[in-house]
C-alpha positions as CSV (number, residue, x, y, z in Angstrom):
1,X,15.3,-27.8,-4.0
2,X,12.2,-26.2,-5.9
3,X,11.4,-22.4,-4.7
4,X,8.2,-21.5,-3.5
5,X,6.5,-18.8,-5.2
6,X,6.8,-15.8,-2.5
7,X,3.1,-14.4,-1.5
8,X,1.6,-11.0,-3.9
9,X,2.3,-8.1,-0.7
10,X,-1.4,-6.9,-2.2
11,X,-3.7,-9.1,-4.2
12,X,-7.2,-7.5,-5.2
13,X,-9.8,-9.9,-6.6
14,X,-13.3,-8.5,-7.7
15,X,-14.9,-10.1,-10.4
16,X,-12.8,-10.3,-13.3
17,X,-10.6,-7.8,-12.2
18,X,-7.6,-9.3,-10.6
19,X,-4.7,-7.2,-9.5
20,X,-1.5,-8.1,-8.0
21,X,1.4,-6.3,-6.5
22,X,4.6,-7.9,-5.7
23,X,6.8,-5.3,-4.3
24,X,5.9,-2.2,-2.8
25,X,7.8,0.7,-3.8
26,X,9.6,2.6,-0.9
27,X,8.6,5.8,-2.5
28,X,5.0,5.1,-2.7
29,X,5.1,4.3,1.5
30,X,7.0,7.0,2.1
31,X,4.2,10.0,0.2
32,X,1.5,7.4,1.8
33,X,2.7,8.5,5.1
34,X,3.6,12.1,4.8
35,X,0.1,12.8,3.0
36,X,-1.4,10.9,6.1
37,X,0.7,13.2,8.5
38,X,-0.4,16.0,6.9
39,X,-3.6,15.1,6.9
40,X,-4.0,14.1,10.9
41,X,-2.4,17.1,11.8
42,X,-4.6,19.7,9.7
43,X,-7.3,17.7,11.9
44,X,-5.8,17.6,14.8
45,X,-5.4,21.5,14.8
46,X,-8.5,22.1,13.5
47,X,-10.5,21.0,16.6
């Protein structure tokens, strides 16, 4: 049985600029949504 190539989880085409990402690191998700948190709670407080 042949194996399908699984899908990029990001792909970024622009020009000649072609960028893939195959596996997001859990790390990387993780500081993604503490900095956004942080960031809608400073704004949150600030109004």
């Amino acid at each position: 049985m042949p194996s399908t190539p699984t899908r990029p989880a990001f792909e970024l085409r622009i020009g000649e600029v072609h960028l893939t990402v195959q596996r997001i690191p859990g790390w990387l998700v993780t500081a993604f949504a503490t900095a956004v948190g942080s960031v809608l709670a400073a704004w949150f407080t600030s109004l």
